[in-house]
N, C-alpha and C positions, 0 to 999 in steps of 0.2 A: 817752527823749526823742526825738521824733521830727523831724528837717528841716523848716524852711520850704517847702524845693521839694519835698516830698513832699507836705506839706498841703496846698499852694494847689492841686494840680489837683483833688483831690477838694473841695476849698471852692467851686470853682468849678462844678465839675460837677453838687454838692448845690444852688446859688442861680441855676443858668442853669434848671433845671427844664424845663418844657414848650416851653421858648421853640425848643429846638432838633430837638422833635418835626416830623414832617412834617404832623401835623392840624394843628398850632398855626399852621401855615405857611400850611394850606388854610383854614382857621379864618379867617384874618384876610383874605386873600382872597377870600372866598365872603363877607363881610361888605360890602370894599370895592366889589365888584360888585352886591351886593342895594341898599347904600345910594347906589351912579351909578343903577339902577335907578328905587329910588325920589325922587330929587332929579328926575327925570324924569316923574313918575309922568302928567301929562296931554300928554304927547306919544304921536304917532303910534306902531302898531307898527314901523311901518318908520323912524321912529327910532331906535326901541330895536334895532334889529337892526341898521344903521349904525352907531349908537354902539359896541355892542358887539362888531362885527367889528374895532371900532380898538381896542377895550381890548383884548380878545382876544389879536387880532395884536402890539399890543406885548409883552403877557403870555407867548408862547409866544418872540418874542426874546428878551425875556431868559431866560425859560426854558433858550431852548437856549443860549444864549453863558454862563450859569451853569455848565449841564451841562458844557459842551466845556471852560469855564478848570476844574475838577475832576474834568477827564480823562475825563468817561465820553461817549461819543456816541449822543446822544438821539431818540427815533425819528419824526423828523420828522411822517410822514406820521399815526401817529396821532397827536403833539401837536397836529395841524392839523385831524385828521376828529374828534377827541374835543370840542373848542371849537365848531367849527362845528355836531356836536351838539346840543352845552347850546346854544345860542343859538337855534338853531330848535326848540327843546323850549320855552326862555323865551318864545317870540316867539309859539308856536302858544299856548302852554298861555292865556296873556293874553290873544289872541284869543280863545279861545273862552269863556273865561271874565269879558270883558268886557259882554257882554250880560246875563249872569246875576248879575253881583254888584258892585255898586260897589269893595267892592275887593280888586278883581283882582289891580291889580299889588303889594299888601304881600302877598297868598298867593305870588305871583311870587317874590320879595326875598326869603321865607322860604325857598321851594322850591332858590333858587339857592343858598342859603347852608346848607343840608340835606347838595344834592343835591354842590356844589364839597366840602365838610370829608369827608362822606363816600366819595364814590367819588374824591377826586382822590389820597389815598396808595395807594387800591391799585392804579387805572389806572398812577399813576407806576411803583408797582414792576415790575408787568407789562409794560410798554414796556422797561422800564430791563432786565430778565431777558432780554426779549426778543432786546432790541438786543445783550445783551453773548453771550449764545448767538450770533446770528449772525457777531459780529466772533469767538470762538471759530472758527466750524467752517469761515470766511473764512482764518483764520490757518493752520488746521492744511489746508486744502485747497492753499495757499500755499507750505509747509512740506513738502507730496506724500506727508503721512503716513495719508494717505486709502488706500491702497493695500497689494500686495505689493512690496518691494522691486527694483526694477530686472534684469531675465535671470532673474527666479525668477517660478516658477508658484505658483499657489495652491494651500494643501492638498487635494488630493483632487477634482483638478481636470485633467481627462484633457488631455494635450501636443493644441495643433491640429495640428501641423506635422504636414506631408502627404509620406511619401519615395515618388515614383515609381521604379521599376526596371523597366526595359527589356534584357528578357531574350531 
């Protein structure tokens, strides 16, 4: 017979399912910005690229005040060039595609909602790899374990030191 508290994590872990996935995360995401998009849909491009520099920019705060309260530190600068990205890909692709198709911006709202579930777990992990590589080689550079030990030379690595003798 097996404990209560042995069962409920695995009962738990079996009925939380996808929710704790990272697409299910991008998923829902890439939906809420396809449908601010489309709730939008007969406004200006430069709307929509206003609009979504404010979504964005919120979305990348909590982003990273997520990341930092879970200890990891997040890499700012592309959480910030990967947004502004998508948003001028969203903003051209509807320009150009405004004149040729009435409608534009539900291909838009699809594309954002593709383009967010799809690349946003593996951007994330690559940022997140990234960033933890460099606080690594920051630590251990910190640490002065970069090196030979202090008064010792390197294997196989000829003394500079120069003896003059004055004979």
């Amino acid at each position: 017979m097996t404990n209560i508290h042995d069962r409920f994590p695995r009962l738990l872990a079996r009925t939380d399912g996808p929710r704790r996935s990272p697409s299910f995360t991008y998923l829902i995401v890439g939906l809420a910005v396809a449908g601010l998009w489309l709730l939008n849909r007969g406004r200006s491009p430069l709307f929509h690229a206003v609009q979504m520099l404010i979504v964005m920019s919120v979305l990348t705060g909590l982003q990273i005040v997520l990341d930092r309260r879970h200890g990891g530190t997040p890499a700012y600068i592309r959480l910030i060039s990967a947004k502004l990205v998508l948003i001028a890909v969203a903003v051209g692709a509807a320009w150009l595609l405004a004149p040729v198709t009435s409608q534009s911006n539900i291909i838009v709202a699809v594309g954002l909602v593709v383009l967010i579930t799809a690349a946003g777990p593996a951007l994330d992990r690559l940022a997140t790899r990234r960033a933890t590589a460099k606080a690594t080689a920051r630590a251990e550079r910190a640490h002065g374990s970069s090196g030979p030990p202090a008064g010792t030379s390197a294997p196989g690595v000829a003394s500079t030191r120069r003896t003059d003798s004055h004979e």
